[in-house]
C-alpha positions as CSV (number, residue, x, y, z in Angstrom):
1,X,37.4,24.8,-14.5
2,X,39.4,28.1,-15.9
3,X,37.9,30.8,-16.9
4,X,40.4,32.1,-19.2
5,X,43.5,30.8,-20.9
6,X,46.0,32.9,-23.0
7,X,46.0,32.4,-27.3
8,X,48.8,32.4,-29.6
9,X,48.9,36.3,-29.6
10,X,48.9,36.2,-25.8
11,X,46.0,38.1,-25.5
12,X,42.9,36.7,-22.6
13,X,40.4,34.9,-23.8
14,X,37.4,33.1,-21.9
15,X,36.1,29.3,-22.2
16,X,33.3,30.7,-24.1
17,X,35.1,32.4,-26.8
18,X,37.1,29.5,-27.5
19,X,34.5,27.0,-27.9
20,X,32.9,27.3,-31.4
21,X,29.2,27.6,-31.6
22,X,27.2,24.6,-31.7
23,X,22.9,24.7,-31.4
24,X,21.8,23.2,-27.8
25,X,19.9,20.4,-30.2
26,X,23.5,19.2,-31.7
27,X,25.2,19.8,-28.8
28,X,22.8,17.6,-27.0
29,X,22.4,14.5,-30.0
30,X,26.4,14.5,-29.9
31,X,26.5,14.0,-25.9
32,X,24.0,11.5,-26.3
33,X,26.3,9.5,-28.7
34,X,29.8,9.7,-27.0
35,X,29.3,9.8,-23.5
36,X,25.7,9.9,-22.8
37,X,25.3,6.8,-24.5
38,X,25.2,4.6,-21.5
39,X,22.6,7.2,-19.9
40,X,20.4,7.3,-22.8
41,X,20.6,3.3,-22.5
42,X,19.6,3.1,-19.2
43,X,16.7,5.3,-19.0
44,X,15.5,3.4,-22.5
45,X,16.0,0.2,-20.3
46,X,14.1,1.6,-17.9
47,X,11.1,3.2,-20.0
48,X,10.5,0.1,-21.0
49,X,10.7,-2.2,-17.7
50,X,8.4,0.3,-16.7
51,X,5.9,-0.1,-19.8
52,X,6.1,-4.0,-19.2
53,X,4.8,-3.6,-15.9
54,X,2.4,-1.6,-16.1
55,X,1.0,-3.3,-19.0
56,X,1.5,-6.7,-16.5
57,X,-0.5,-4.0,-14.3
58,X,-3.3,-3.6,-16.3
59,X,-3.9,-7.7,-16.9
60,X,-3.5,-8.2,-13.1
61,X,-6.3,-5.7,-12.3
62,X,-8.7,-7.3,-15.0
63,X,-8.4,-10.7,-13.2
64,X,-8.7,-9.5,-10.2
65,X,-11.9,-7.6,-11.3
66,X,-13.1,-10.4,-12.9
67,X,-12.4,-13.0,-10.4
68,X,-14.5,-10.9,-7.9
69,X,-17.1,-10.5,-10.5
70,X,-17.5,-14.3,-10.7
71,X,-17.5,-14.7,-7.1
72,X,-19.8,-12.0,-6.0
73,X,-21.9,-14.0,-9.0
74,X,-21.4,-17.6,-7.2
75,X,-22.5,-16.1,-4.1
76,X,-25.6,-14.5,-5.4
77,X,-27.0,-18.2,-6.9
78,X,-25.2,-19.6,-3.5
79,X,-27.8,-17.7,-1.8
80,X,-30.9,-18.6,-3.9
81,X,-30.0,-22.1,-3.4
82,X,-30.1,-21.9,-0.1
83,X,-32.9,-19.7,0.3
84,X,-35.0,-22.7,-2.0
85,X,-33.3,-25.1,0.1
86,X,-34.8,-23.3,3.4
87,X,-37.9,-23.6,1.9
88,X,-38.1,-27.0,0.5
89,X,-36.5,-28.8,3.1
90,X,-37.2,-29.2,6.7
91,X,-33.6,-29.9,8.1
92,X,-33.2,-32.7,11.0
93,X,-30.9,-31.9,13.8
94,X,-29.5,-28.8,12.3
95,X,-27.3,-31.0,9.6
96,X,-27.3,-29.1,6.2
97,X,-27.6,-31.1,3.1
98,X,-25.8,-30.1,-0.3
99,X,-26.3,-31.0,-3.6
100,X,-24.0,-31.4,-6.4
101,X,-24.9,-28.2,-8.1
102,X,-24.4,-26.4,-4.6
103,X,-21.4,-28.2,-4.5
104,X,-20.4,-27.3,-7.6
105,X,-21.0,-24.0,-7.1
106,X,-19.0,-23.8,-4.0
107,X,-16.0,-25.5,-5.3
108,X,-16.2,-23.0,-8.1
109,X,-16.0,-19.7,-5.5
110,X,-13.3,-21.2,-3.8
111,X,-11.5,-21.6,-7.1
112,X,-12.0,-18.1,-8.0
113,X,-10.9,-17.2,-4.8
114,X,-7.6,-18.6,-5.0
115,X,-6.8,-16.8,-8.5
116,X,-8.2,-13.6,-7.0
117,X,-5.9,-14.0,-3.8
118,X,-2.9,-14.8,-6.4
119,X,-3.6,-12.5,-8.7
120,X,-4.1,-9.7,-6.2
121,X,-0.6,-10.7,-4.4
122,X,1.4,-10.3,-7.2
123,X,-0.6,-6.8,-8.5
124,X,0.7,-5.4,-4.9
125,X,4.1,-6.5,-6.0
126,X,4.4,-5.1,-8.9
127,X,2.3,-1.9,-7.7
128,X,5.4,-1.4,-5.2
129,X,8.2,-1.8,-8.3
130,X,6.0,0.9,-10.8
131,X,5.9,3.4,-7.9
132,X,9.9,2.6,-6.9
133,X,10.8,3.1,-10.5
């Protein structure tokens, strides 16, 4: 870039006394509309990828939270079954015997399980892109 460049009366002038005065703010609004444009469309692009994710984020957590909630539930009534069970029943040859509620009940954990596992896989994921971004 010159420094300096010659005017019509010949005399030396620099890059800065040539330029008229324009405030940073306008300066900046014009760049922004010529050929910042593309810039200021990609990082609005991005802001808002980023936004999306994080909100997807945010939902992921709260079923994962509440998956766990239900299952550490399942478990605790899992346990009181079986502790009644214990106690009732005098089991034969060391077979266990479940009912349809503790079937129920166990069908249900491993249910919860799965959407926890699921859940939690893709909150990684998307844990990775918000920290890439």
């Amino acid at each position: 870039m010159r420094e300096a460049e010659d005017d019509e009366t010949g005399a030396r002038r620099t890059m800065k006394e040539l330029r008229p005065f324009i405030p940073r703010n306008q300066a900046f609004l014009e760049y922004k509309q010529n050929e910042g444009r593309s810039f200021e469309e990609n990082i609005r692009a991005n802001q808002d990828e980023l936004k999306q994710k994080k909100d997807e984020f945010n939902n992921l957590r709260e079923q994962c939270n509440r998956a766990k909630n239900e299952i550490d539930s399942i478990k605790v009534n899992l346990d009181k079954k079986n502790d009644q069970k214990q106690k009732t029943l005098e089991l034969e040859d060391g077979l266990d015997v479940i009912d349809e509620e503790e079937f129920n009940l166990i069908k249900e954990m491993k249910d919860y399980k799965k959407a926890y596992r699921s859940a939690f896989d893709k909150l990684k994921d998307i844990k990775g892109d918000i920290f890439l971004i």
